[in-house]
N, C-alpha and C positions, 0 to 999 in steps of 0.2 A: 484652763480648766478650773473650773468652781470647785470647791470642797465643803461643806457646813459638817464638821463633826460635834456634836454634843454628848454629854453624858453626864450622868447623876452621881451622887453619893462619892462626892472629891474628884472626879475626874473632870477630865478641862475640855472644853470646846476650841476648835481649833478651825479657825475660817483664814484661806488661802484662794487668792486670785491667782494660778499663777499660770504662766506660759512655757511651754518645751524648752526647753536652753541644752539639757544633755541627755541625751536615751542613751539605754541601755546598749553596752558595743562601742560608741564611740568615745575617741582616747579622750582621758581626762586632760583639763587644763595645765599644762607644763612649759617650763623653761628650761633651758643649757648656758650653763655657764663653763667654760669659753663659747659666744655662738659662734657662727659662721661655719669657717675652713682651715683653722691654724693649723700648720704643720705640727706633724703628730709623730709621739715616738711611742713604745712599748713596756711599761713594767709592770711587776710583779709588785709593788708599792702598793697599800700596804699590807692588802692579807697574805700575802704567800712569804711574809719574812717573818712567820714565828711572832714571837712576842713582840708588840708594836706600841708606839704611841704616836701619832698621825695628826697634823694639824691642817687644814687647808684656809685661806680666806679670798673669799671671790668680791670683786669690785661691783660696787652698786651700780657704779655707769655700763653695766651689761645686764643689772636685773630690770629688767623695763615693763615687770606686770604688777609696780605698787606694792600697797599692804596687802599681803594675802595672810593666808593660814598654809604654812607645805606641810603634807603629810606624806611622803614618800621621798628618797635619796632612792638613785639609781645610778649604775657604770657601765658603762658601754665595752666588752671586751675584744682586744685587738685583733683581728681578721686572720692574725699570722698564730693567737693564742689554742693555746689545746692543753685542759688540764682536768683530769678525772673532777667529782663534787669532794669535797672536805667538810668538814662542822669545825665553827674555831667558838671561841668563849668570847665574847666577844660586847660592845655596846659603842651608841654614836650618839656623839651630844652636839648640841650649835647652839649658836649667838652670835652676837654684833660683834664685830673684831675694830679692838683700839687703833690698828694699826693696816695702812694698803697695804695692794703687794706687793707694791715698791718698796716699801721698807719694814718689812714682817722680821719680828725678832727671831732670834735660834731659843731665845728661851719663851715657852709654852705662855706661862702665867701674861707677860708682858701683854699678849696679844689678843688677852679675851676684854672688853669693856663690858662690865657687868659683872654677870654669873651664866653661867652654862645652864641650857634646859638637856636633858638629858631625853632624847625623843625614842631611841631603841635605848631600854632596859638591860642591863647586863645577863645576856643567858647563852644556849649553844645555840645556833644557828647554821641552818646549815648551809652553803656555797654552791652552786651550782654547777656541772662540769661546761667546760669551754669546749668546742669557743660558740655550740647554741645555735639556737634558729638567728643570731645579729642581731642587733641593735640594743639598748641598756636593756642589759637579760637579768644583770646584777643588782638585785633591787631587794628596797629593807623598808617596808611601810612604817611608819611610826604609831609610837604606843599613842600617842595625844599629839594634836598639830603643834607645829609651831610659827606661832603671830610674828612673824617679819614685818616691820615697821617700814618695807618701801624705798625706804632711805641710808641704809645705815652698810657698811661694808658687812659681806657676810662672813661669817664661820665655823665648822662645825668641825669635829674631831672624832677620831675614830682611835678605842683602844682594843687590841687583838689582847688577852692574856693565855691564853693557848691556844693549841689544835689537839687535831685528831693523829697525829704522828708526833707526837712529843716534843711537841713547840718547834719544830723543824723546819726551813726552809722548802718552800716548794713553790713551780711555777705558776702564776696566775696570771696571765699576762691580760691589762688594760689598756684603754688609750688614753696616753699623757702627752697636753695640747703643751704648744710655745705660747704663750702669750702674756701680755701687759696686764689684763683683765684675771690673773693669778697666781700666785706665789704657795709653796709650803715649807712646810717643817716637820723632823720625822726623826724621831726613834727607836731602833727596832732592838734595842736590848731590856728594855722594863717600860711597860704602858703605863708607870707612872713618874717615869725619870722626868726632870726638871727644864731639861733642855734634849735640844739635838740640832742635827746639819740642818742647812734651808737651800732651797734652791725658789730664786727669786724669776719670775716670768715662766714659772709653769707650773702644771697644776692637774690633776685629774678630768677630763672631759666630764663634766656631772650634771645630772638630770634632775630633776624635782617638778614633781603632782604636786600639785596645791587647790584649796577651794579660796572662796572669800565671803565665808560665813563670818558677818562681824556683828559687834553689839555696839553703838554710839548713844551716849547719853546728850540731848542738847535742851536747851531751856533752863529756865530757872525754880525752883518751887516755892515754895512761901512760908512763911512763922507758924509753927504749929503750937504745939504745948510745951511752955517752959522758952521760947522761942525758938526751938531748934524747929531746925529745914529738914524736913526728910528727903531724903534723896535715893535715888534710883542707881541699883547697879547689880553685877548679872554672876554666875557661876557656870562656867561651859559658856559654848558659844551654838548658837540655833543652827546644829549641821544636820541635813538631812540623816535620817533612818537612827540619831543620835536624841537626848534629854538632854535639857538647859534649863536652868534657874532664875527667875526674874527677882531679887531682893530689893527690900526699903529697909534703909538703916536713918538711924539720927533720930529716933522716939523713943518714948517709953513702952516697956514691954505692959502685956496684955492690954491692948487696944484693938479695938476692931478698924481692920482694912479692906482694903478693896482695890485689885488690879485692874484696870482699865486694856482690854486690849482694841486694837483700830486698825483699818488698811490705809487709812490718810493723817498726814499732819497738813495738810491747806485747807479742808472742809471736810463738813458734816453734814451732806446734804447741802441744806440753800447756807449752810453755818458758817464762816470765813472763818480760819484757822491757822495764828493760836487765835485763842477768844478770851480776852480781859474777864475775869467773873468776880473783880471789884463792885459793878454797879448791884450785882447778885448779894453784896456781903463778904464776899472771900477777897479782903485787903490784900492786894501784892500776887491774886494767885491767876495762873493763866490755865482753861485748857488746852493742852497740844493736841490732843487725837480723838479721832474720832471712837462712838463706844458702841461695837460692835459683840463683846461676851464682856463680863465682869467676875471675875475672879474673891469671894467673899475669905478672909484669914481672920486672925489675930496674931499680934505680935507675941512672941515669946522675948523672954530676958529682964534684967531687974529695971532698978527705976531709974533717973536719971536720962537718957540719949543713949543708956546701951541695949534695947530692944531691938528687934527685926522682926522681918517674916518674909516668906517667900512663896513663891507656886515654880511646882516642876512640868514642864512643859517638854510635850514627845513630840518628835516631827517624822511623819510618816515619811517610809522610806521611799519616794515616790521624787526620781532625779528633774523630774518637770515642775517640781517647786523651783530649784534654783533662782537664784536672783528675786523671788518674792519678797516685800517689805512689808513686817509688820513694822508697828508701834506701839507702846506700854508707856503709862503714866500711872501712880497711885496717888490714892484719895484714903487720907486716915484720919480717925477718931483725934479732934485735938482739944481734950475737956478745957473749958473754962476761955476758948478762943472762940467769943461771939461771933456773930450771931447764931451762926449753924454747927459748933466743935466740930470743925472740920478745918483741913489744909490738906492741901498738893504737893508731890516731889515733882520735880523736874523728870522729863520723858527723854526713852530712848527709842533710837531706831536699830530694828532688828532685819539683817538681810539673809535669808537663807540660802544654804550651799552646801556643798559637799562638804 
C-alpha cells in the first residue's frame, strides 16, 4: 500500500511503500524461553510469596529471533493452579546478565552486566485469577521496549513490595520448566535484599512480544564548519502508531538544515547510490538516499560543536507498515566551507514495526 501524507505549517510528510506483515487479530511476534517440552513443575515463585526480590537469566542459545525491541513479559499458569486476582506493588526490570545459567550468583548485583532498564514502572497492578482461559494469561506490556542486542544472555527481575493482603503468602501457581537454557535467584523477604537462594537449571516458562523497530546509522559524513562532521542519530525508535526523533549533532547552533528523507539507499531513479558529490564541490561528502520530502530546521545551542536540531516524526498506526524502510541523511549550513557552505552527516536506516 502507497501512502503520500503532506502537510504545512511544521508538520512532516510521511511516504510509506509498505506491504501487509501483521493485521489486526493476529498474535504478535513472540518467543519462549525454555522452548520446546521440558518437564515442568509448579510454583507460586514469585508473586504469591509476599515481599520478593526475583531474578531470572535466560541463555541466548534459545533466543533465536536477533535484536528485537520486547515489549511484553508473559507466564503461562499451571493447569493444576486456581487462585482468585490480587493487585501487588509491584515493578520488572531486564538487561544482559554477566553471568549463564550455569553459573548465576546467589548474589543479585554480580549477575546484572550493565545497568537495568526498568520496563514496568513500579505501581499496583493487578493479577489475574487462575487458572484462566490457558496459555500466558499473566502478562505485563512494558512502559518502553527494551532493545535486546541478540546476542547477549538475558535478564530481567522482578520486585513484589507488597500486596493486597498484607504482604502475605498466597497461591499462584505457574509453570517452572527443568532446563539448561535457565537458572534463578530469589528473595522473598525484602525486594531489595542483596542476595538469596538459586536454583541453577530452572526457571519460569516465559513468553515475550517484541517488534523490530530499529534505527541504524551507516555511512560517513564530511567536514562541515570549524571541521566537525555532523552526524546523524535518533530519539525513540519508528514504531508503528508511536513518535521518533531524527537529530544532527556536531555543529554549531543556529544554522540552517535540512532532513533528507528516501525509500532507497541503492538509487535515485537512473542515480546509483551512495553518490560521491566531490566532483559537485562537496569534498569527502556522499549522498546515501534518495530525496523524497525535505524536512527545513535550524540548529539550536551555543557555538562551538554543541548545536543540534531535530524533526519529530509520527508513524500512522496502520500494522501493514511493518517491516517498511525509510532512510534519513542531513544537509547543513557549513559557513566558510567552499564552494556551497554546505556538508552532509552520515545516514540512517529506519525499519518500522511494532
Amino acid at each position: 500500500m502507497n501512502l503520500l501524507k503532506t502537510a504545512a505549517c511544521g508538520a512532516w510528510g510521511l511516504f510509506l511503500f509498505a506491504f501487509p506483515s501483521l493485521l489486526e487479530g493476529q498474535t504478535p511476534p513472540n518467543f519462549v524461553v525454555p522452548s520446546g517440552n521440558p518437564p515442568l513443575r509448579r510454583t507460586s515463585e514469585p508473586f504469591g510469596k509476599g515481599l520478593a526480590r526475583y531474578q531470572q537469566v535466560l541463555s541466548a542459545q534459545d533466543i533465536k529471533v536477533g535484536a528485537v525491541n520486547i515489549k511484553l513479559i508473559g507466564f503461562r499458569p499451571n493447569k493444576y493452579s486456581s487462585s482468585t486476582a490480587h493487585k501487588l506493588d509491584m515493578e520488572i526490570k531486564m538487561g544482559n546478565s554477566a553471568k549463564t545459567p550455569a553459573v548465576l550468583s546467589t548474589t543479585f548485583a554480580q549477575n546484572v552486566s550493565g545497568v537495568l532498564s526498568t520496563v514496568v514502572k513500579r505501581r499496583k497492578i493487578s493479577l489475574p485469577a487462575l487458572p484462566g482461559p490457558g496459555g500466558f494469561t499473566v502478562k505485563f506490556p512494558f512502559d518502553a521496549p527494551y532493545q535486546y542486542n541478540g546476542k547477549s544472555d538475558l535478564l530481567y527481575e522482578i520486585r513484589v513490595w507488597g500486596n493486597d493482603i498484607g504482604n502475605k503468602p498466597f497461591f499462584y501457581d505457574l509453570d517452572l520448566a527443568f532446563s539448561r537454557y535457565v537458572s534463578y535467584v530469589a528473595n522473598y523477604t525484602s525486594p531489595v535484599a542483596a542476595s538469596g537462594f538459586r536454583q541453577i537449571g530452572q526457571g519460569l516458562v516465559t513468553y515475550f512480544e517484541y517488534g523490530k523497530a530499529t534505527f541504524t546509522p551507516f555511512g560517513t559524513g564530511c567536514k562541515g564548519e570549524k571541521g566537525y562532521v555532523p552526524a546523524i542519530s535518533n530519539l525513540g525508535l519508528p514504531r508503528i502508531g508511536h513518535v521518533f526523533q531524527v537529530h544532527v549533532i556536531n555543529l554549531p547552533g543556529l544554522r540552517n538544515i535540512w532532513l533528507f528523507a528516501g525509500k532507497s539507499k541503492t538509487s535515485w531513479g537512473k542515480l546509483p547510490l551512495p553518490f560521491d558529490l566531490a566532483p559537485l564541490g562537496f569534498t569527502g561528502c556522499k549522498l546515501y538516499t534518495d530525496v523524497i520530502f525535505v524536512f527545513p530546521r535550524q540548529t539550536a545551542g551555543g557555538g562551538g560543536n554543541t548545536g543540534y536540531g531535530f524533526v519529530t516524526l509520527s508513524i500512522p498506526a496502520f500494522p501493514g507498515f511493518a517491516g517498511t524502510k525509510l532512510y534519513f541523511q542531513w544537509m547543513v549550513e557549513a559557513r566558510s566551507v567552499p564552494p556551497w557552505n554546505l556538508a552532509f552527516s552520515n545516514a540512517a536506516e529506519a525499519r518500522l514495526d511494532i
